[in-house]
KEGUVO-73296 format. One record per residue (C-alpha): x negated, y, z negated; residue in three letters. Coordinates in Angstrom, 1 decimal. Last residue first. Layout:
KEGUVO-73296
[node [X Y Z] ala]
...
***
This chain:
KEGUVO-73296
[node [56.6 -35.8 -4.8] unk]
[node [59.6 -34.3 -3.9] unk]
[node [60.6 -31.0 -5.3] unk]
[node [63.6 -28.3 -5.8] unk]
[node [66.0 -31.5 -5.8] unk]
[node [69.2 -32.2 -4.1] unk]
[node [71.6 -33.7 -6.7] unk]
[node [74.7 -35.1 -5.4] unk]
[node [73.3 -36.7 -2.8] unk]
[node [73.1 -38.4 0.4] unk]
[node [71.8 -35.2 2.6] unk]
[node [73.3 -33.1 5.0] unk]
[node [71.5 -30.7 7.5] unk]
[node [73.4 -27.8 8.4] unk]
[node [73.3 -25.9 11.6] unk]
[node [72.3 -22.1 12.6] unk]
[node [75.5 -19.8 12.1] unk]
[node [76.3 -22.4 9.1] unk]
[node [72.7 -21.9 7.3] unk]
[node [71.0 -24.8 6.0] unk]
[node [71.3 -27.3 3.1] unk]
[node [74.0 -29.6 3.1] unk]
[node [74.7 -32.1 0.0] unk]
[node [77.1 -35.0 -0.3] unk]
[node [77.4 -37.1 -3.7] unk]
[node [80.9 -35.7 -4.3] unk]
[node [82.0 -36.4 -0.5] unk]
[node [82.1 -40.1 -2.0] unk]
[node [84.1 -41.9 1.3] unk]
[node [84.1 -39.3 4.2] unk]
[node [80.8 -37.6 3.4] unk]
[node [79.3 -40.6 2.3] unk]
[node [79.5 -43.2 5.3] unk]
[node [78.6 -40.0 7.3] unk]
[node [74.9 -40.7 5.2] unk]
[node [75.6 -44.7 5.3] unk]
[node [75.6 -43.8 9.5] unk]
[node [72.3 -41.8 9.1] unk]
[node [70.8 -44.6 7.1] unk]
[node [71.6 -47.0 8.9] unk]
[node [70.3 -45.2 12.3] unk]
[node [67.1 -44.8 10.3] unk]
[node [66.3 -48.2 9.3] unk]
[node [67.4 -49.2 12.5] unk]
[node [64.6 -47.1 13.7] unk]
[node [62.2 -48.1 11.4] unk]
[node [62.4 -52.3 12.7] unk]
[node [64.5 -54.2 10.3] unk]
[node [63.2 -56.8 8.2] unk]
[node [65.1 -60.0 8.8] unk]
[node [62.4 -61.6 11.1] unk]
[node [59.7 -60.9 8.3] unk]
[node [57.9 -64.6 8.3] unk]
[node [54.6 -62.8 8.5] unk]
[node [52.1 -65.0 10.8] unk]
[node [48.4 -64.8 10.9] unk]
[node [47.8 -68.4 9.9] unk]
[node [45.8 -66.9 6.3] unk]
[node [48.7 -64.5 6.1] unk]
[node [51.2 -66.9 6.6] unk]
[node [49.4 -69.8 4.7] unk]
[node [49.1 -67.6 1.4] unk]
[node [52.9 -67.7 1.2] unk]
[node [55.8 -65.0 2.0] unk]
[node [59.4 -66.4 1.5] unk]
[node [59.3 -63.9 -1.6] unk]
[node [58.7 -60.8 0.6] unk]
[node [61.5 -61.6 2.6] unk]
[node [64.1 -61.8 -1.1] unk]
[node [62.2 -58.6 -1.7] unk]
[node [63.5 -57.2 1.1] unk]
[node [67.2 -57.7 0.1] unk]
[node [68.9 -58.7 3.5] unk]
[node [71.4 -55.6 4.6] unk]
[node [74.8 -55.2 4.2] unk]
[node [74.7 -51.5 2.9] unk]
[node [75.2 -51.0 -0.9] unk]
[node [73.6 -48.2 -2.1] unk]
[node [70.8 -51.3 -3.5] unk]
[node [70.5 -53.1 0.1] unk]
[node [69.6 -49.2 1.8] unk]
[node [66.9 -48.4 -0.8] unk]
[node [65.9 -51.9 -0.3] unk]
[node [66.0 -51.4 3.6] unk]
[node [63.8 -48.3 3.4] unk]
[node [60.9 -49.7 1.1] unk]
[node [60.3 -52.9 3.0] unk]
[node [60.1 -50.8 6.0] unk]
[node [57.6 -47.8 4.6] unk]
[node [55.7 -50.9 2.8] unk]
[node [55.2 -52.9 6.4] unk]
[node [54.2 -49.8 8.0] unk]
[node [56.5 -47.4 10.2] unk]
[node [58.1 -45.9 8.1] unk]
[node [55.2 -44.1 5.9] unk]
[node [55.9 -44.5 2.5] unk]
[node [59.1 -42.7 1.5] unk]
[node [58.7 -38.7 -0.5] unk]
[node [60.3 -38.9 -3.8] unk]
[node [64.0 -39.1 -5.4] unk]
[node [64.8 -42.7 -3.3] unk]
[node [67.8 -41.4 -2.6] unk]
[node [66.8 -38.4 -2.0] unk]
[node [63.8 -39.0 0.3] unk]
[node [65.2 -41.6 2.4] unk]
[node [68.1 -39.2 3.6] unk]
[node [65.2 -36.4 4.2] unk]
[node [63.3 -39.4 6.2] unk]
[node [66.7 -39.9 8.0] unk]
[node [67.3 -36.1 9.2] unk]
[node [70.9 -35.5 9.2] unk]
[node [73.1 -33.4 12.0] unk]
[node [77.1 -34.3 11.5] unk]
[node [80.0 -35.3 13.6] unk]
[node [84.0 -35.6 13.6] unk]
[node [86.0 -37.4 15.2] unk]
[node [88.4 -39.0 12.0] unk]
[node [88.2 -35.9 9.2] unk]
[node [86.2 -35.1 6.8] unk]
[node [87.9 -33.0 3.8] unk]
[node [86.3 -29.2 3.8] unk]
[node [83.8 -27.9 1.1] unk]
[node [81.3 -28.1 3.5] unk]
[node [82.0 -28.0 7.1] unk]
[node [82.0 -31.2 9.4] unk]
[node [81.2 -30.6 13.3] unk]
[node [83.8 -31.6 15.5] unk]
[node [84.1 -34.0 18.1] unk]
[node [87.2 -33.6 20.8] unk]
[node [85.6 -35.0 23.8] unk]
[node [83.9 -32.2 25.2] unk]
[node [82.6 -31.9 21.6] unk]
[node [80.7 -35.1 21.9] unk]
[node [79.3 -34.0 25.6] unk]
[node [77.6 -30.8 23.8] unk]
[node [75.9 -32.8 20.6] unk]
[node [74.8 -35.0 22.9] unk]
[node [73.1 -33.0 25.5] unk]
[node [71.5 -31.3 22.5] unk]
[node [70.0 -34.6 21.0] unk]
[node [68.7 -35.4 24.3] unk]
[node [67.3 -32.0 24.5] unk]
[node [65.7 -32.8 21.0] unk]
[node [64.1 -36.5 22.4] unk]
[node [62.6 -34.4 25.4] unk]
[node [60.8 -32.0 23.0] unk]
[node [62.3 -28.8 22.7] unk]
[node [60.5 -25.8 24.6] unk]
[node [63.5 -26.1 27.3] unk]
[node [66.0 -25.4 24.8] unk]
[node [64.4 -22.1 23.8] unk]
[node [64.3 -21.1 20.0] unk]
[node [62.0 -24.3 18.8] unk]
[node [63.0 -26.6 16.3] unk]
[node [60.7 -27.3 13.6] unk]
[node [59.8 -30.2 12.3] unk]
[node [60.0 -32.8 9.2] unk]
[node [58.0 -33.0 5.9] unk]
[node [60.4 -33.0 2.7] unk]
[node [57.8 -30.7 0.1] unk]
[node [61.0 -28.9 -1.1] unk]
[node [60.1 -25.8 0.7] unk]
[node [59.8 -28.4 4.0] unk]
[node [63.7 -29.4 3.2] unk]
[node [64.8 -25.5 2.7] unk]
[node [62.3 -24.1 6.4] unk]
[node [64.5 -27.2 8.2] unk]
[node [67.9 -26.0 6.5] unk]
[node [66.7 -22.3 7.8] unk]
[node [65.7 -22.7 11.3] unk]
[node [61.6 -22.7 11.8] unk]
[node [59.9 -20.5 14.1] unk]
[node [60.3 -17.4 11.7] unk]
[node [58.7 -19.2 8.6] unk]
[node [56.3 -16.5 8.1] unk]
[node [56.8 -13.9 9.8] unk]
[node [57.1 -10.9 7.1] unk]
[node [59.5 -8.2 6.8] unk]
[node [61.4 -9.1 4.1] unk]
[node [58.6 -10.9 2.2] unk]
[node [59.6 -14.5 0.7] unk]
[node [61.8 -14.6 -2.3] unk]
[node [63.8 -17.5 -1.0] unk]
[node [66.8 -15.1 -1.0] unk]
[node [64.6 -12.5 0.3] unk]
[node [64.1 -14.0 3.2] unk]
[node [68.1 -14.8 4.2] unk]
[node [68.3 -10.7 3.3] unk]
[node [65.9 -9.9 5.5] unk]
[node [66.5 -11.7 8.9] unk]
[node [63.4 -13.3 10.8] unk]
[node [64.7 -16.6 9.2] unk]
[node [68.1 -16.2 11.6] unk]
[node [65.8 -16.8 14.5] unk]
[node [68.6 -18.8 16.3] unk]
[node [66.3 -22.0 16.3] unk]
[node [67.6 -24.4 19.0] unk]
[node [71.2 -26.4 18.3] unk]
[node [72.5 -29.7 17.2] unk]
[node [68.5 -30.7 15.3] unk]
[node [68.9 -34.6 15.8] unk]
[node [69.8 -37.5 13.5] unk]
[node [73.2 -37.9 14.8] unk]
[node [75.9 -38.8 12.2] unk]
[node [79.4 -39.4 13.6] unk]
[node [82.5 -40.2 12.1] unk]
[node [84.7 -42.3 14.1] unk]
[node [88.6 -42.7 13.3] unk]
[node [89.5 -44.5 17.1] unk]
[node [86.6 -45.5 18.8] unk]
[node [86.8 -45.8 22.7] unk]
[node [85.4 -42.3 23.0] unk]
[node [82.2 -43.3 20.9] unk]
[node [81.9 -46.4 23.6] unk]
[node [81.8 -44.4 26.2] unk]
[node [79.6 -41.3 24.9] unk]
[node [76.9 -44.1 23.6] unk]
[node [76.9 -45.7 27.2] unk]
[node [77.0 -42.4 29.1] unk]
[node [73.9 -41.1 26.4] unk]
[node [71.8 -44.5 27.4] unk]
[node [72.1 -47.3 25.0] unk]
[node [70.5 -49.4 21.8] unk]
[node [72.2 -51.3 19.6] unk]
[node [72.6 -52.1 15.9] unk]
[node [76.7 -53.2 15.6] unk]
[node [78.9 -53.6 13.1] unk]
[node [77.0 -53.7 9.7] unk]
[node [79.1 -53.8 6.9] unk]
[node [79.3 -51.2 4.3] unk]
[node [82.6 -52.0 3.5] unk]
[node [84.9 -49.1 5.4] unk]
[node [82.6 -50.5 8.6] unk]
[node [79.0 -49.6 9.3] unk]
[node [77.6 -49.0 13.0] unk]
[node [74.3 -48.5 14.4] unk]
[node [72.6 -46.2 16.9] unk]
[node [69.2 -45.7 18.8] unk]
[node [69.3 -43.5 22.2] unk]
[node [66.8 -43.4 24.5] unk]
[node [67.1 -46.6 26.8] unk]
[node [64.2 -45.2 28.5] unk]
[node [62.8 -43.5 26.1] unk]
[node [62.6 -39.8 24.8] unk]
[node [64.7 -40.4 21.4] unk]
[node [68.3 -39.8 20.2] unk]
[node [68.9 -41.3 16.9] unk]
[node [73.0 -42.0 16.3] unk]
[node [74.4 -43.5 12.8] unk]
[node [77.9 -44.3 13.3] unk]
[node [80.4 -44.9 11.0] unk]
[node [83.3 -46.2 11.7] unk]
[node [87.0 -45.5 9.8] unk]
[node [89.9 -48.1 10.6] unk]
[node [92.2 -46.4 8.3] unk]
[node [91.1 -42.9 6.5] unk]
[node [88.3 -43.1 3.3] unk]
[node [89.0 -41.0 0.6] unk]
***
């Protein structure tokens, strides 16, 4: 059920200069706000929400080797003993099983990429502040956070791998998943439709109200914590608790994405 004056806030940390991404839907599915800040900006302004939930699209913690352990193997019937798979944290090693490509998280901090650490940093100064993560089976409450990975989110919802998101058919693709759960977004195709021979022939695509891929993903992230508050039903994790969860849109996570 969702609590009074709930937020939800999709966060993607990144190596830039303003590095991290994040947008905001209300109780409707209304966008609020797609911004980009520095971590002190996004830490301020999380603090000064009051019933935020939190979906940062960032691994929360480095590879604690728990694939190196035998029984975890052999519940994905993979050798006991073997290496494979050991430099990748279990939820990452369940979305690349199902053919969901992503990376892997290394077991030193400072072997993550720069966007990772960022991720870390914020992960760490969110639970100064009274930010916890969600646990399955448990009721979300106001101040609390979550790890997703947006091009898993895409994935399921979609029930098949996305188009690459950063062309034209990856972005169209990603906002009309996004307009169809819901979110207050432009229909795509409705853009698509404004599109004559003359634009292409003048050089010019009329595609002002297509968002860029990483609002794409911020919205998706914040639908995702949008979901575990208001329809946890439809909410998935996959991952090992000791090493982080990833959660996914769905009710039905599949063995395979094509």
């Amino acid at each position: 059920m969702l609590f009074k004056d709930a937020l939800f806030v999709g966060v993607g940390p990144t190596a830039g200069k303003r590095p991290i991404h994040y947008a905001i839907v209300d109780r409707d599915l209304k966008a609020q706000a797609l911004e980009t800040t520095d971590l002190e900006g996004m830490l301020a302004f999380l603090a000064g929400l009051e019933s935020p939930v939190v979906a940062i699209s960032s691994p929360q913690g480095p590879n604690k080797g728990q694939m190196k352990r035998p029984e975890i193997r052999r519940r994905f019937n993979l050798r006991p003993e073997g290496k494979t798979w050991t430099d990748w944290r279990v939820c990452e090693y369940e979305l690349r099983r199902r053919n969901i490509r992503m990376y892997n998280t290394p077991s030193r901090k400072k072997d993550a990429p720069k966007w990772i650490q960022n991720g870390y940093q914020l992960y760490k100064r969110l639970n100064e502040l009274g930010f916890e993560l969600i646990q399955p089976q448990n009721p979300v409450q106001p101040r609390s956070m979550l790890e997703v990975l947006p091009h898993a989110c895409f994935s399921v919802l979609l029930e098949r791998r996305p188009f690459l998101k950063n062309t034209l058919e990856g972005r169209l693709q990603r906002q009309l998943v996004l307009h169809l759960e819901g979110v207050s977004v432009p229909n795509p195709m409705e853009i698509m439709e404004e599109i004559s021979q003359h634009h292409f022939l003048s050089g010019y695509l009329p595609i002002e109200a297509l968002y860029t891929p990483e609002e794409l993903d911020t919205l998706v992230a914040a639908y995702t914590a949008y979901i575990a508050v208001g329809n946890p039903e439809r909410l998935s994790q996959v991952g090992d608790p000791k090493e982080g969860q990833i959660y996914l849109p769905t009710a039905d996570l599949r063995d395979f994405y094509i």
